[in-house]
N, C-alpha and C positions, 0 to 999 in steps of 0.2 A: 591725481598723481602729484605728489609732492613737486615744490619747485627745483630740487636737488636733483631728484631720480631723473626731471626733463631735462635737466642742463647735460643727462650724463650722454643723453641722445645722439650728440655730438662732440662728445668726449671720449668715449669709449667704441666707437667702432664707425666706421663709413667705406658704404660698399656702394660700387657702382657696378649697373650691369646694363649691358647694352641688350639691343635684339639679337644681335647676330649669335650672339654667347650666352645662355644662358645662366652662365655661372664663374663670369669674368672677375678679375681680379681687384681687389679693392683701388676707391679712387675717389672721388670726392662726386654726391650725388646732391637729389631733391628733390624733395619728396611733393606727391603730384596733388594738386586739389580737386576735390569733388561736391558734387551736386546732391547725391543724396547718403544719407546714412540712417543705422538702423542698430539698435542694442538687443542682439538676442537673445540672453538669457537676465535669466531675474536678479542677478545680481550685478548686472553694469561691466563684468569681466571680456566680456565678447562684442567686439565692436565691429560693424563691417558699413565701410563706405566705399559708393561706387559711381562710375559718368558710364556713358555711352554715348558713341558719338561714330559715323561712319563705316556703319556696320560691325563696329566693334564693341564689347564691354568691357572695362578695367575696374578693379575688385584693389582694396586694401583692406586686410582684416588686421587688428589691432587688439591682442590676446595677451592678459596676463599671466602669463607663462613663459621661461625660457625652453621649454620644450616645442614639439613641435603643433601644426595648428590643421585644423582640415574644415574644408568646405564642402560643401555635396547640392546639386541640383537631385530632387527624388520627386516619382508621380505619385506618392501618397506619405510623403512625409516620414518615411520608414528608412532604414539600408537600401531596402532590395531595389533592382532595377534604377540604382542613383550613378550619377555623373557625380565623379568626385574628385577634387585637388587637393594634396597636402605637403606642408612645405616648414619651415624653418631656418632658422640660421646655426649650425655648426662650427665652433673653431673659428669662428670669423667669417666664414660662407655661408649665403643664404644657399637654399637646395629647395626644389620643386618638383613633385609629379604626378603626372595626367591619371588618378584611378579608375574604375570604375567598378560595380556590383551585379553584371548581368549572368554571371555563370548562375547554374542551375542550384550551388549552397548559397549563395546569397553572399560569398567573400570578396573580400578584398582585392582585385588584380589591376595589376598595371596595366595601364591600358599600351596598347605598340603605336598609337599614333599619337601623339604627346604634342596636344593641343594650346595646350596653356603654354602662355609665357610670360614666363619672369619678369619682372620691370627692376624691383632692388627688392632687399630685406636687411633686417635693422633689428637688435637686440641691447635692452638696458639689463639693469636688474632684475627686471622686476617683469619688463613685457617682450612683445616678441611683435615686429610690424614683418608684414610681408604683403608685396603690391603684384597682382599677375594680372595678365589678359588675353582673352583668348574671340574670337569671330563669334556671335550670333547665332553663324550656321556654317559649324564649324567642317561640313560634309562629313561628318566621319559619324556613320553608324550607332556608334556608341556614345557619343554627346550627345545631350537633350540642347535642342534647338528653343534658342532663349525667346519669346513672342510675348505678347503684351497679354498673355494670360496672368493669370497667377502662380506663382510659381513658391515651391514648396521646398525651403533652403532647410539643411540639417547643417549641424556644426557639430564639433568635438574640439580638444583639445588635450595634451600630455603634458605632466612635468618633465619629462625627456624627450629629447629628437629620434627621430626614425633612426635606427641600428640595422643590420646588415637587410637594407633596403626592406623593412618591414616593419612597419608601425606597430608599437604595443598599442593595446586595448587601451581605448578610453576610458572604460568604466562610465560615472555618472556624468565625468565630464562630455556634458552631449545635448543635444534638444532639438528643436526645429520651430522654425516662425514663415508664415507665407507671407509673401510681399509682392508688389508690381515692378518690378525690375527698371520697364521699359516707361515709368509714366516722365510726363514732361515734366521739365524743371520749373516750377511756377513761384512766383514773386511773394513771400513770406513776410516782405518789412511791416513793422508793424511802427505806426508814429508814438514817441516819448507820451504825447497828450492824450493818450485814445483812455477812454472810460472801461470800465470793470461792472457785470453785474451778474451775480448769479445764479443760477435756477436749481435748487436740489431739494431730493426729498431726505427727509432728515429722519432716523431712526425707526429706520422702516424693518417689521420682522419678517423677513423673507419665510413664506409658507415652508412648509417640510413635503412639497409636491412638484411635480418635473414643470411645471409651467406655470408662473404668475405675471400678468399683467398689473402694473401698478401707476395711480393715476391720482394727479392732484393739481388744481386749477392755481395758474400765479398772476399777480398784477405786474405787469411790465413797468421799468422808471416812469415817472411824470416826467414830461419831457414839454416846455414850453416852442421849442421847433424841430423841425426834421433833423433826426439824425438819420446814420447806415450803421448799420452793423457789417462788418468788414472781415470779421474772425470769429469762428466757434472751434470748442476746445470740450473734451470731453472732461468730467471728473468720477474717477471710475476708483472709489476704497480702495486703497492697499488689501488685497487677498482676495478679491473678488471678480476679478477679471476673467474668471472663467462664469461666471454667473449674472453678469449685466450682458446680455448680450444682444439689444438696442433700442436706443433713446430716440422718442421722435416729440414734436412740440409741434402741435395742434394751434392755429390761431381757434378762437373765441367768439362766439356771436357777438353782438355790441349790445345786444340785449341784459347780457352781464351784466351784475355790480360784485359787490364788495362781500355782498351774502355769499360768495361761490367759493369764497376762501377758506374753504374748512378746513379740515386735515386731509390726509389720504384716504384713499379707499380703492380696493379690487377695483379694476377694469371690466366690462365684458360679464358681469354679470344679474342675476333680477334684484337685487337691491342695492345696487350701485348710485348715487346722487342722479338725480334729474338732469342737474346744468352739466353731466359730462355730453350728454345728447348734444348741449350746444355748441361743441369742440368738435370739427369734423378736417378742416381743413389742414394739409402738413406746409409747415413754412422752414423746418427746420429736421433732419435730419442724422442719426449717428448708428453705426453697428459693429460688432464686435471684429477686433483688431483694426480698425479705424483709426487714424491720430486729428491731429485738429485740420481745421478745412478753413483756405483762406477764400475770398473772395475773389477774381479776377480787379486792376487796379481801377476800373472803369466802372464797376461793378460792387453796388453794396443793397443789403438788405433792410427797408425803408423802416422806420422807428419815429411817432412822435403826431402824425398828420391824423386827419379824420376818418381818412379810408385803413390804417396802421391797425394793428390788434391792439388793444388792453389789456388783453385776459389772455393767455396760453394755457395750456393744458398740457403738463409733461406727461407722457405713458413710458416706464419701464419696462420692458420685458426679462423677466428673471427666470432664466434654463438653469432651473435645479436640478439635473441629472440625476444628480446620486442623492437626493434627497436627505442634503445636511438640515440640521436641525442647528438653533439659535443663530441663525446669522443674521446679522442686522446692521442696514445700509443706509448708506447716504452719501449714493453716488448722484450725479447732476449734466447740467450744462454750463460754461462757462461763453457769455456774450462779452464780445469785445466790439464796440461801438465810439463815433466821432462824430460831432456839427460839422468835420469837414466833408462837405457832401461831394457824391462821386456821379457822373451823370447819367446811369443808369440804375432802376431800381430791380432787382432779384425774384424773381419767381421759381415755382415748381411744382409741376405736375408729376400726380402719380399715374403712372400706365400700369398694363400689363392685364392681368388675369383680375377680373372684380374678386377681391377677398371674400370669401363665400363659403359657408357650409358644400354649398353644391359646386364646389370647385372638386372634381372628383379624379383619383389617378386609382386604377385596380391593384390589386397585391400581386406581388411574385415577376412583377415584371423588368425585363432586363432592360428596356429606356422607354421610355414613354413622354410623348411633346406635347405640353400644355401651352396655348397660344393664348394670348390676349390682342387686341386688337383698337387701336388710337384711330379712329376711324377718319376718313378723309369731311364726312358730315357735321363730327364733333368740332374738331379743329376749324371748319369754314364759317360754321354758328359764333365760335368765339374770338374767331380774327376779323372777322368781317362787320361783328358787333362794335368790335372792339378798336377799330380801323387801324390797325397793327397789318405790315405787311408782310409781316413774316415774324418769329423770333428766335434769338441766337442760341443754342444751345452749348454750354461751356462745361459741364462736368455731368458724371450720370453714376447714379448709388444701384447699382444691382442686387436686387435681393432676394434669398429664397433660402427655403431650411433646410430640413438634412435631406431628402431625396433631389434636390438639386443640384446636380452635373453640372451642368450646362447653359449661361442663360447669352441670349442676343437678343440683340433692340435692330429688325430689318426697319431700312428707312425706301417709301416708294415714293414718288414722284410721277405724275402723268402715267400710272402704271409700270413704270421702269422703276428698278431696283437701283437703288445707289449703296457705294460703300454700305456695310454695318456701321450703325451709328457707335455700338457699345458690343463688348462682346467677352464671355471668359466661359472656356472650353476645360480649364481645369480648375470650376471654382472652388471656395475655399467657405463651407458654414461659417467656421472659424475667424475670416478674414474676409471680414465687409467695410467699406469703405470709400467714401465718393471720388471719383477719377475723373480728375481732370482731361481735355478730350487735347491732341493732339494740335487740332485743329477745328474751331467753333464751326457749328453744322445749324446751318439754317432751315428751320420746317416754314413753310408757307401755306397760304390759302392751297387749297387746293385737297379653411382654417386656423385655427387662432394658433394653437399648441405649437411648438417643435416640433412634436411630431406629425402635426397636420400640416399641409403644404401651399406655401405661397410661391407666386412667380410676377415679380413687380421690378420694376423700375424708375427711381424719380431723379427726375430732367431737370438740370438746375440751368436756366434759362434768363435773358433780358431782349425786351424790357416788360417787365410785369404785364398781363391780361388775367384778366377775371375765368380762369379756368383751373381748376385744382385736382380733376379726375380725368382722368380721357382711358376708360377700361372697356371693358365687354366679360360676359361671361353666355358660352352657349346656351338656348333654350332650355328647361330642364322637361318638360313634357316626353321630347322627341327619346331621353336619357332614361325617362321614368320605361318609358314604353321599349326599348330595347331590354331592359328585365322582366317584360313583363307584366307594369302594374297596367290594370283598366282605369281605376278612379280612385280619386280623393275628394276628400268630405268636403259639401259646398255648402252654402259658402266659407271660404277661409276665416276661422276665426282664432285660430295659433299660429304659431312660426316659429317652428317649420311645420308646417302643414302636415296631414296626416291622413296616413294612404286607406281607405273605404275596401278595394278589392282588387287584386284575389284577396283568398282567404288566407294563402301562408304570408301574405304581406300586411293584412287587416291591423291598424292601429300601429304603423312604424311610421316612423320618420323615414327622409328620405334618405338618410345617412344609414339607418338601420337597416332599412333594403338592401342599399348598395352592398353591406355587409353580409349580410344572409344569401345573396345573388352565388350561385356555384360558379365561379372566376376561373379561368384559366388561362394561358398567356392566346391561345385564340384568340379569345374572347377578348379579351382585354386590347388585342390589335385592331377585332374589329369594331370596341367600343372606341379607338383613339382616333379609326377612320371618321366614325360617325360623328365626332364633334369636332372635327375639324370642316364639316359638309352642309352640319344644319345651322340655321339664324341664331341667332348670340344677339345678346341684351346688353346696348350699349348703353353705359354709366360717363354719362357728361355732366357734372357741377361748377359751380360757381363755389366762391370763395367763403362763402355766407349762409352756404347751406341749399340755396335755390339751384334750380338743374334747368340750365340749357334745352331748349325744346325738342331736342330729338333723344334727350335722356330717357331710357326704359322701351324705347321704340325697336321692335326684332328688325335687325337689318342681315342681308346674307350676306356670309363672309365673304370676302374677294377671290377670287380664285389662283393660289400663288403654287407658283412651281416649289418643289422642295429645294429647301437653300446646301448650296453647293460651295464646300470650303475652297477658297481662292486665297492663297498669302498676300497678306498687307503687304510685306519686305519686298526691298529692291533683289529683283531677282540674283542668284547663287549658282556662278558654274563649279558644280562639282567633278572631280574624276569619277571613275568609275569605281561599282563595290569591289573589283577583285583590289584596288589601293586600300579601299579601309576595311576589309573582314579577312578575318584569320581564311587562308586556302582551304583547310578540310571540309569545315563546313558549308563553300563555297560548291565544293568538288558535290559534297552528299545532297544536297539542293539540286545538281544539276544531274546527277545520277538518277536521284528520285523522280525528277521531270521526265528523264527521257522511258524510265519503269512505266510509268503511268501513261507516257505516250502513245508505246509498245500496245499496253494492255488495250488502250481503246481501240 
């Protein structure tokens, strides 16, 4: 924005508006600051900043446009079934109101409980500011109650203001971006001195196939003393941002030199480099809609000493959907690193589900819960080795691909359940990204594709121990044998092994099976019971490639209750639905109740 068009911010118009009014009369206002902000469309025209603080959230969207401007909370990023506000200034008055999308066309209607409220609105030349706020949980039926999921924002915008109380069509003006609404406010400074160094692959030609893995070994600075790294920052090509969708950076054996530096090469397959074997560990983290990720101020990632990597190994994963042709990248990581040391040093473990061919979910099914399990056995081997009496968990990267709903991280203690550690009920493929925790949570002693499916989690934790997996993955015998198979060829001498008999399974893979097996959602419930029942093969490693002694050991799962949704939020007296739902539909609800009463 030019420095003319700002001056005219208050030159040209000042409206105050109280709570009591939502649309009081000009007076002299000011304008309120906020903690986080977000740019949602690709050209920098849509800006929206926001706080929360006491059960309340306050929104300032900052639209170039003198028309009017609209917001919308939606459960799948669409119109339909969205909470929507839209507002502007007219004539000198800003104007506000509560919509929403739940009739049966999918329109437009105002909603009768008119939740949002005004704070001011403001118009230059050029732009259009408008600040509202509205409760969390707002009791009214028809708002989307705001929680520390993800949350699925639409926007639009008009070159004109709303006319006889009916917004014209946006046309393209429109999109949608998910974001964490609810995450904490955490400390971003960065010092004038801090060092620059960074990781990319350079002219890389993304296959013309829906899935590449891409991987190329780097030498970290020479660095004569310990530094931290304090900040990582993504570098993601202008136009590519639909097809990088996430970076992770592997430390290196020490066995490494200089020979490992070659160029790039595929991931994940039989003629891939040797020294990529020697890259197993994650120290560094990023996924798509992600922004850069600070460090806690206590808290940095160790660079420079003898136990530090040398070698990393960046892996790209590129979701070429629609299988363009000639694209060619050189997206990366950006480390931001300082001598000034901070006193704790940064680790992360990956949990969840072992990454595995035989990580198996059936087709056709309408939810199905895939467990991983961080065993109380792994964790006691590597604190107790490690004489750590616990360690602090400060942020956690939720991961999984496109049949992933849903993911939680249950935390138990002495057999009792504590809060969820991590948790998104409306996650987002699209929108991964490490989240900061509310409140630091202490543990104690005590498929490759997109299309194939992972359910992970990595724990970004202090102070460092030597553990970098803490997974499980169900027995696959017990799996094999509920389809059916009798036997596989012994001794094993491919991978994946390869099934001997029956005969309609002779010479498949276990993958092959699974797929030839007649599924149905039956079946598929009773195959979700069964692996939630039999022994699971836990995956405990070390940093360096070696495994913990109860690594590969069948242990039985624990026996847990099914997890039952309780709200984190300070509890919400609501009135009752006859205050917030239109009476017909109220009355035919209770009609229908009493018909079916009758009938039984």
């Amino acid at each position: 924005m030019r420095l003319g068009s700002l001056l005219t911010w208050y030159s040209v118009l000042r409206v105050l508006v109280s709570k009591e009014s939502p649309a009081s009369a000009a007076g002299t206002w000011r304008r309120l600051t906020f903690s986080h902000h977000a740019v949602l469309d690709e050209n920098g025209k849509y800006h929206l900043r926001w706080k929360h603080e006491n059960m309340v959230i306050t929104f300032e969207v900052e639209v170039e446009t003198r028309g009017y401007v609209g917001l919308g909370l939606s459960p799948t990023g669409s119109m339909a079934q969205s909470d929507m506000v839209i507002g502007g200034v007219a004539n000198g008055r800003p104007y506000l109101k509560d919509y929403n999308t739940l009739n049966f066309e999918g329109k437009l209607n105002e909603d009768l409980h008119q939740d949002y409220r005004l704070e001011y609105g403001m118009e230059n030349k050029t732009h259009t500011i408008i600040a509202f706020s509205r409760d969390l949980n707002s009791c009214d039926n028809k708002d989307k109650i705001i929680t520390d999921n993800t949350v699925r924002v639409i926007w639009a915008y008009h070159p004109k203001d709303v006319q006889h109380d009916h917004p014209q069509y946006h046309s393209s003006n429109r999109g949608r971006k998910s974001l964490h609404l609810l995450n904490p406010v955490v400390d971003t400074f960065i010092p004038s001195d801090v060092l620059v160094f960074e990781i990319r692959h350079y002219n890389v030609t993304i296959p013309k196939k829906d899935t590449t893995y891409w991987c190329k070994i780097f030498k970290l600075p020479a660095l004569t003393k310990k530094h931290h790294v304090i900040r990582v920052e993504p570098i993601i090509q202008k136009g590519h941002e639909h097809l990088v969708h996430h970076i992770l950076l592997y430390q290196c054996h020490s066995i490494l030199n200089d020979t490992a530096l070659s160029v790039g090469h595929e991931c994940y397959n039989s003629n891939m480099p040797d020294d990529f074997f020697n890259c197993e560990s994650i120290i560094l983290a990023w996924a798509i809609g992600g922004k850069g990720f600070s460090y806690p101020p206590n808290v940095g990632l160790s660079l420079g000493t003898s136990t530090d990597p040398v070698y990393v190994m960046m892996e790209i994963h590129y979701d070429n959907a629609n299988y363009q042709e000639g694209c060619i990248d050189s997206s990366g990581l950006k480390l931001l690193y300082t001598p000034i040391l901070r006193k704790y040093d940064a680790g992360v473990i990956e949990t969840g589900v072992w990454v595995s061919l035989y990580h198996m979910i059936p087709p056709n099914m309408s939810s199905y819960i895939s467990q991983g399990h961080c065993t109380m056995e792994c964790l006691q081997e590597a604190l107790s080795l490690e004489k750590a009496s616990g360690i602090h968990v400060f942020a956690v990267l939720l991961h999984s691909h496109l049949a992933g709903r849903a993911l939680r991280i249950r935390h138990f203690r002495n057999n009792v359940e504590q809060p969820l550690l991590a948790h998104d009920d409306e996650f987002d493929f699209n929108f991964q990204e490490f989240r900061h925790l509310k409140k630091e949570r202490v543990l104690q002693l005590g498929g490759l594709s997109t299309r194939d499916e992972m359910c992970l989690s990595y724990l970004l934790y202090y102070p460092k121990i030597d553990l970098s997996r803490c997974e499980s993955l169900p027995e696959i015998a017990p799996q094999l044998q509920f389809i059916g198979v009798k036997e596989i060829y012994q001794p094993i001498r491919t991978w994946p092994f390869i099934i001997k008999s029956p005969k309609k399974y002779k010479d498949l893979s276990f993958t092959e099976a699974m797929n030839k097996f007649q599924w149905s959602r039956k079946k598929g419930r009773e195959f979700n019971s069964l692996v939630h029942g039999i022994e699971m093969n836990i995956r405990c490693a070390k940093h360096n490639q070696e495994e913990w002694q109860v690594h590969g050991i069948p242990i039985s799962p624990p026996s847990l209750k099914p997890w039952e949704r309780k709200s984190e939020m300070e509890p919400v007296t609501c009135r009752t639905t006859w205050q917030y739902s239109d009476p017909l539909p109220v009355l035919l609800s209770l009609i229908l109740h009493i018909v079916l009463a009758v009938g039984m």
